[in-house]
N, C-alpha and C positions, 0 to 999 in steps of 0.2 A: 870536417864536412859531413853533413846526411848521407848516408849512402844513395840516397834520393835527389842531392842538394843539383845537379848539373843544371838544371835551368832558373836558378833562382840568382838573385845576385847580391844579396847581403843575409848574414844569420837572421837563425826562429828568436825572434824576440824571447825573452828569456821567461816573461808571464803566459805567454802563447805554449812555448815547449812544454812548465806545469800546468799550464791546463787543460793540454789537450794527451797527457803523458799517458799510458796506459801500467806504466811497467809497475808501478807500485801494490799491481793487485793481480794483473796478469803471469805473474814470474810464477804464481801457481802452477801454472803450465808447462813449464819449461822445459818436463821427461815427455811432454806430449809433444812439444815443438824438433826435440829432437828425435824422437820414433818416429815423427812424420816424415822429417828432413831425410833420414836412414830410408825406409821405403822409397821416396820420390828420387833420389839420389841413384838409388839400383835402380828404380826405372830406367832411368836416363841414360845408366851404363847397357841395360838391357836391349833398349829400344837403337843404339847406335850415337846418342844426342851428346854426350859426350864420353871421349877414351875411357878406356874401363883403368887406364893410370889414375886418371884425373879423378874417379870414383873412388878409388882407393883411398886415395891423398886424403878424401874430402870425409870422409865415412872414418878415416883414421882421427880427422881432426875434430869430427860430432866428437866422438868417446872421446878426445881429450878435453874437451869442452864440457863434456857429461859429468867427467870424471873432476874437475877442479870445481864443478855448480857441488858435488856433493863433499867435496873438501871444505867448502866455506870458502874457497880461495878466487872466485869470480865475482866480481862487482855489476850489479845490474844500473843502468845510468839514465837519469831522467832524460838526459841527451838524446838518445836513443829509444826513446820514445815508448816502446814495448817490446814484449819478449823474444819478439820473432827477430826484432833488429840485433835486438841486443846480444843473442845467440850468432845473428849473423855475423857481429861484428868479432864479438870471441873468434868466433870461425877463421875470417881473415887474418887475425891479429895471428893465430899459431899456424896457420898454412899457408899465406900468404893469398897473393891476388886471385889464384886458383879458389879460393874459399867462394869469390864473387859469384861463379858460374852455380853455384847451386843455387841460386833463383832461377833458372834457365826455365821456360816453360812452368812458371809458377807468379802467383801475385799474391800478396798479403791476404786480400779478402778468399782465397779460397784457401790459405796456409790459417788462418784465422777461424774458418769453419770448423776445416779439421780439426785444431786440438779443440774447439770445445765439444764435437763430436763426442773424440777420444775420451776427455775429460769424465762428460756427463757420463756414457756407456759404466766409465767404472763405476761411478759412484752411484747409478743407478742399482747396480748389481750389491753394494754394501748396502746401502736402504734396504732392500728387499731382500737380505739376507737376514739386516736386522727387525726386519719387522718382525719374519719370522721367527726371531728369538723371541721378541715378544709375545706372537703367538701362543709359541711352545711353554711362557711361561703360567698366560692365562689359562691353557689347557690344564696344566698340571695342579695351578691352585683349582679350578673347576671340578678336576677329578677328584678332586680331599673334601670336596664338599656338597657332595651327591644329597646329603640329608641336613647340609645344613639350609634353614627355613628362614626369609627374609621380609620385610614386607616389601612388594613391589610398589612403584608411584606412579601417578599420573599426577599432571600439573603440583610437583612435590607436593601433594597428599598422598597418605595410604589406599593403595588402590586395590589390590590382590597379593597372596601371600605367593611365594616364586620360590625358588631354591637359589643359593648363594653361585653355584655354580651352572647354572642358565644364565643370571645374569651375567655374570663374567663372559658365556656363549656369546653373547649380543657384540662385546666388542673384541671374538674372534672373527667372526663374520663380516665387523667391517673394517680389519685387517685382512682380510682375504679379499675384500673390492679392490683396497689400496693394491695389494699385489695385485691384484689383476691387471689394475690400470696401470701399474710401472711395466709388468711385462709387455703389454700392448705399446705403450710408450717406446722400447727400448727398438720396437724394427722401425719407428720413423727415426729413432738416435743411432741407429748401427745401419746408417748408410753416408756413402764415401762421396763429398761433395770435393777435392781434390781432383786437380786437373783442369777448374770449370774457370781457373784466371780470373781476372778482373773481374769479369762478365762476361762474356762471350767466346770464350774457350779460348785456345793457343793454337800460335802457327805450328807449332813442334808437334811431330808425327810419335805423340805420348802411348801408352799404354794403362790407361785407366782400371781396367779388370786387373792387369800384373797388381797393382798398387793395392786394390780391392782387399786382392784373394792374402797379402803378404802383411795384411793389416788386419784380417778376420771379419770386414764388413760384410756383411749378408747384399746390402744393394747399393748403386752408384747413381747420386741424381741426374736424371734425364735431360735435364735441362742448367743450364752453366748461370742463366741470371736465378734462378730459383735458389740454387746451390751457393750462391753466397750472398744472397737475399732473406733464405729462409731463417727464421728463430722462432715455428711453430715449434720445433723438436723442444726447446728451451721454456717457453707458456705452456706446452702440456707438462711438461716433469713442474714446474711453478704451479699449475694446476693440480695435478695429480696430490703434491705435495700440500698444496692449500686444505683438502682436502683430509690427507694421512693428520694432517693437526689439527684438525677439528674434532676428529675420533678423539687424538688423544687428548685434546682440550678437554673432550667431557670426560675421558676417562679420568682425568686430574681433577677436573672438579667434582666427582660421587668421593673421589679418595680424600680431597680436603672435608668436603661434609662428614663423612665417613667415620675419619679421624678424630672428629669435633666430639669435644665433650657432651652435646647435647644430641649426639648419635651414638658415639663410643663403638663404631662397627667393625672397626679396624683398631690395629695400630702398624703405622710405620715406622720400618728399623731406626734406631739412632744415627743408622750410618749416612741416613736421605733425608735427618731434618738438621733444623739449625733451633738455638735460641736466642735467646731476648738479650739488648745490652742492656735493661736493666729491669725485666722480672725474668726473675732466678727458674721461677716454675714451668715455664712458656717452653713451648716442644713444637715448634712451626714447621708447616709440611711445604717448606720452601721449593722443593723441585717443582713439585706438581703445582704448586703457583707459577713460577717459572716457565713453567712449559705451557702452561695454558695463557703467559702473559706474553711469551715468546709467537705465537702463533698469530698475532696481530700484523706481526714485521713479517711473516711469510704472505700472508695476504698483501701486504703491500709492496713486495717485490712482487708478485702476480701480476697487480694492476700499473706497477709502474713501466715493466717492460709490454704489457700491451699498448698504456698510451705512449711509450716511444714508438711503438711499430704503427700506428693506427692513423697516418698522413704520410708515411715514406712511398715514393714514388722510389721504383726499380731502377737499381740493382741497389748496392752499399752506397750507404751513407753513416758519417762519423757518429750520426747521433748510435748506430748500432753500439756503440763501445759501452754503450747501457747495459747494454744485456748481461756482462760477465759480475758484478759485483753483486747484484741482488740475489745470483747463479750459485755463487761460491759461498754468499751466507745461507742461503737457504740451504744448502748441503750441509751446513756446518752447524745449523740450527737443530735440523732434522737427525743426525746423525748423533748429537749430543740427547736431544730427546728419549731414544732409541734405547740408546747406549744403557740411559739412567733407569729409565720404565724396567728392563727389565729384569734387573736386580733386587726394585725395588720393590715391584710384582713377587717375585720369586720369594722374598723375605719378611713378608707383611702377615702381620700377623692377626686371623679374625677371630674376633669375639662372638663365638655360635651363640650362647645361651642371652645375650646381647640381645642378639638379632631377635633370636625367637620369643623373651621377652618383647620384644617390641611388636610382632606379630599377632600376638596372644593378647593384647591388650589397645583392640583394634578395631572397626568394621568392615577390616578387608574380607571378612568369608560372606559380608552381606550377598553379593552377587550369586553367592550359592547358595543360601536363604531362597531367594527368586528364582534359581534353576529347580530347586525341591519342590518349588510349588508347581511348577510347570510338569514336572515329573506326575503330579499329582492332577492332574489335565485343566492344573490353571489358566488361561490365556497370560503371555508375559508382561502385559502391560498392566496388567491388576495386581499381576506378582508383586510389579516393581512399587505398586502403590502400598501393596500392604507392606513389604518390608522398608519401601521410609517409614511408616507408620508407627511400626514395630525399634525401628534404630533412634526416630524422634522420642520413644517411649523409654529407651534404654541412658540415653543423654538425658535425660530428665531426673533417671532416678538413677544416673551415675553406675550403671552395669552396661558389659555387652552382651555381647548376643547369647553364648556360652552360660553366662550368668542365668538368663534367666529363666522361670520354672515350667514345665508345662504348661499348667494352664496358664502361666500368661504368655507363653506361646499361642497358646489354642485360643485366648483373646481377639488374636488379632485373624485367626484364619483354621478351624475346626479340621482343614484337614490335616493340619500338623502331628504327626506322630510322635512317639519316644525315641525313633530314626533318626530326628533333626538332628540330635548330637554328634552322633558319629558320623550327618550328612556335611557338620560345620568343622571337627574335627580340622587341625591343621593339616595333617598331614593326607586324611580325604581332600582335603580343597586342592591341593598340589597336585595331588596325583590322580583327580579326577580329569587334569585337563591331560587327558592321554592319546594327543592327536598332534600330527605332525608339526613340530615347530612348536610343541605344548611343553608346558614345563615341569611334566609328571618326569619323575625318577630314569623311569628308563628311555622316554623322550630322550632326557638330556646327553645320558650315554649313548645314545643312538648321535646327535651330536658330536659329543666328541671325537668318536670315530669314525663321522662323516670327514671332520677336519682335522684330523688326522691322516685321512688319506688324502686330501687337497695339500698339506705339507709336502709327503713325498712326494707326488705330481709336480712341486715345487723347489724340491732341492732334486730330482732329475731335470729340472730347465735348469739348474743355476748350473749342475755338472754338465751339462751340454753346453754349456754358454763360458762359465769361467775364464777358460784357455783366452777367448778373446781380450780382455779386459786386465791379462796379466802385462803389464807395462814394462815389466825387467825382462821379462822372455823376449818381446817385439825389440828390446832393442838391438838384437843382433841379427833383424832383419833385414838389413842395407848390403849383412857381408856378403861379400860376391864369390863362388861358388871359388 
């Protein structure tokens, strides 16, 4: 029988029970269904709702339940629909009838909330630890290449010549939004939708703050149909995360160009490509295709749990049971992502003289061509006319800029001096732009140890926060004093 089954009068048809089964993907949950079960359990013993015997019994039979789910030695049953039954039923089967009363003053939809709460909160806190790895990896190749000289792009043409580790700067910064927004994200996730029933709270005279405070949530929703109603907390981390892999989409894609033989900017470790099954020579930057191929499926677990939500009329409804698998890949996407980046970061190996060849043989100092003459009280639109002039002159006869001699400098604009050199100079053009967010030399170290100190601002929220999210610690929050 269901533990549900008393008004029904014949079995779930047996395509109905798989279809509508949650446990096969649910059982994820299972240290979160029992840490829930342990807090609400003491509640009940707390608040008077049942004998603090009966507590005992029931809080002895969680850990034995706990204890045989990490033996291997418990069976989860499509029978039984999902996790929370399926624990229930463990439950009974080693303590007997007493096991039943721990639903007292509880419904699925708000035991349901909870662990994905619980769930998300952790794995909110592992992303955003591992971003920061990442972070701290960009940093470190950043700092080793204070002087090496790149060319910068605009619509993949050469655009201006940049430092190798500015560019890298760009996607610390927008590793620092994603953390932001996961942080923000995490006080609509670290609040305590238990106790709100069905929908419209319980008769039992519960204690919601005891449960709160014994679970480490910061808030408890206000409202009981919103609280197991809600899966905005779930679309913003889908968001947020939609997001985190688009950074790193593009960071995978400068690393596959990068790597290309007809860039040669990089090379990635042996240990992050793969080869060919049948040319011998092929050295494929498989992750970072990977990751940036992967980042499709997180966009569409985004949009798929919005249009489940986006016609549900209040409170729960089955179609919710959406929410968790697109929940649990995205974690499982992002976290693999994370994992890889920053090893591979770490171990990449750049080819300076590469790069700097490819700068040097360029007209990315053109723009500073047209800043010289402005210097020189050009107006800049004439500027910009004579150095196409001058670039169209230089394509013709197969030189740059550098190339060519004074006077046919002075061809194109008399007030050109013997300056222009040292004005086009690589390492001038870099570190002339020496304005905030510029990517002159010490610009960038100014950088770095901008985001450097946004890190530790970041690993003191994570040690203020931690202790919550420790799962093996809460579970001996049910013992009763």
């Amino acid at each position: 029988m269901k533990l549900w089954g008393g008004r029904f009068t014949k079995p779930t048809n047996q395509l109905v029970e798989e279809y509508t089964a949650s446990i096969s993907f649910d059982q994820k949950m299972w240290r979160q269904d029992i840490v829930g079960s342990l807090a609400h359990v003491a509640m009940l013993g707390k608040c008077g709702i049942l004998p603090m015997e009966e507590v005992r019994q029931i809080i002895a039979g969680l850990k034995k339940v706990k204890d045989k789910i990490e033996r291997g030695q418990a069976e989860f049953l499509v029978a039984h629909e999902d996790v929370h039954m399926n624990i229930e039923k463990m439950l009974i089967e080693e303590i007997g009838p007493v096991g039943g009363k721990l639903h007292t003053g509880r419904s699925r939809n708000d035991q349901v909330a909870l662990d994905m709460h619980l769930y998300l909160r952790e794995k909110l806190m592992e992303i955003i630890q591992l971003a920061m790895y990442l972070q701290e990896a960009l940093l470190e190749q950043a700092g080793q290449h204070l002087d090496t000289v790149m060319p910068g792009y605009t619509h993949l043409q050469r655009a201006q010549p940049v430092l190798f580790g500015y560019h890298l700067m760009a996607y610390v910064s927008m590793l620092q939004r994603d953390i932001e927004r996961m942080t923000e994200t995490w006080k609509r996730v670290n609040v305590l939708p238990l106790g709100a029933g069905a929908l419209a709270g319980t008769t039992f005279p519960i204690d919601r703050t005891f449960v709160a405070d014994m679970l480490q949530f910061d808030g408890i929703y206000q409202n009981s149909m919103d609280a197991v109603s809600d899966r905005d907390f779930i679309v913003e981390f889908l968001a947020d995360a939609s997001l985190l892999m688009t950074h790193l989409s593009r960071l995978c894609e400068e690393l596959v160009i990068w790597s290309s033989q007809e860039f040669s900017f990089v090379e990635l470790d042996d240990a992050f490509c793969t080869g060919s099954s049948i040319m011998p020579q092929k050295k494929n930057p498989d992750v970072a295709e990977l990751v940036r191929g992967k980042t499709g499926r997180v966009y569409g677990n985004l949009f798929g749990l919005l249009t489940v939500l986006k016609g549900l009329p209040l409170a729960y409804n089955k179609d919710m049971q959406e929410d968790k698998e697109g929940m649990f890949d995205t974690v499982a996407t992002i976290h693999g992502a994370l994992a890889l980046l920053t090893p591979m970061i770490k171990t990449m190996q750049v080819r300076t003289e590469r790069m700097r060849q490819a700068v040097t043989n360029d007209f990315s100092n053109a723009t500073d061509l047209a800043d010289y003459l402005v210097r020189k009280n050009m107006p800049f639109r004439q500027a910009h006319e004579v150095v196409g002039r001058t670039v169209l002159y230089c394509i013709e006869q197969q030189k740059y800029l550098l190339d060519l001699t004074l006077e046919e400098f002075q061809s194109f604009s008399g007030v050109i001096g013997a300056d222009v050199y040292d004005a086009l100079a690589v390492e001038t053009v870099v570190n002339a732009r020496n304005v905030l967010g510029g990517t002159a030399r010490n610009q960038v170290e100014a950088q770095i140890a901008w985001y450097q100190e946004k890190l530790k601002e970041t690993h003191a929220w994570v040690d203020k926060n931690s202790q919550k999210v420790m799962i093996e610690s809460l579970i001996d929050v049910g013992s009763p004093a």
